[in-house]
N, C-alpha and C positions, 0 to 999 in steps of 0.2 A: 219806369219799367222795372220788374222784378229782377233779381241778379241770383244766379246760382250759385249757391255755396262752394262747390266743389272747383268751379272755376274763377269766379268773379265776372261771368261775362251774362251778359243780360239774357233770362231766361228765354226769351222769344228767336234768340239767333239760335238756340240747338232744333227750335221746331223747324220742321218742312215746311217751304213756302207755301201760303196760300193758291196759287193759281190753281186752277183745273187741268192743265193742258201745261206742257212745256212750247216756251215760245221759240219764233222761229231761230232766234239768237240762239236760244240755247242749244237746239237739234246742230246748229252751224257752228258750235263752239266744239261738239262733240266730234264731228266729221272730220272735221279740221286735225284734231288731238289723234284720231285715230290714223288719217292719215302721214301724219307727221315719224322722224324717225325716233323722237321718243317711246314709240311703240313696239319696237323693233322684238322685246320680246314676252309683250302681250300675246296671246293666243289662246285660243276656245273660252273667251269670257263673257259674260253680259252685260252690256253697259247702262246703266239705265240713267234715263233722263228725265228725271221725277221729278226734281227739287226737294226731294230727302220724303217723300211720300213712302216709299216703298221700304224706309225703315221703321215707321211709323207702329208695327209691329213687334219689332224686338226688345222694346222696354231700354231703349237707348236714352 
């Protein structure tokens, strides 16, 4: 597997996962995290549950 310069860490762990759809684990990891009191001062955010799809734009 390729490795990026900038980190040393194999080019394929910065891309967005493959899936189509986020799985049930992941929607339940998120629920979880929001309800928790690590949240305490989150407020008006969007959380998205992509798997890094949604940065897929920014030239990241």
């Amino acid at each position: 597997m390729p490795r990026s310069r900038a980190s040393g860490r194999s080019a394929s762990s910065s891309r967005p996962r493959p899936e189509m759809g986020a799985a049930p684990d992941d929607i339940a990891g998120a629920i979880a995290f929001l309800a928790s009191p690590a949240t305490k001062f989150i407020t008006g955010q969007t959380l998205f549950v992509d798997g890094g799809k949604s940065l897929g734009g920014l030239g990241l």
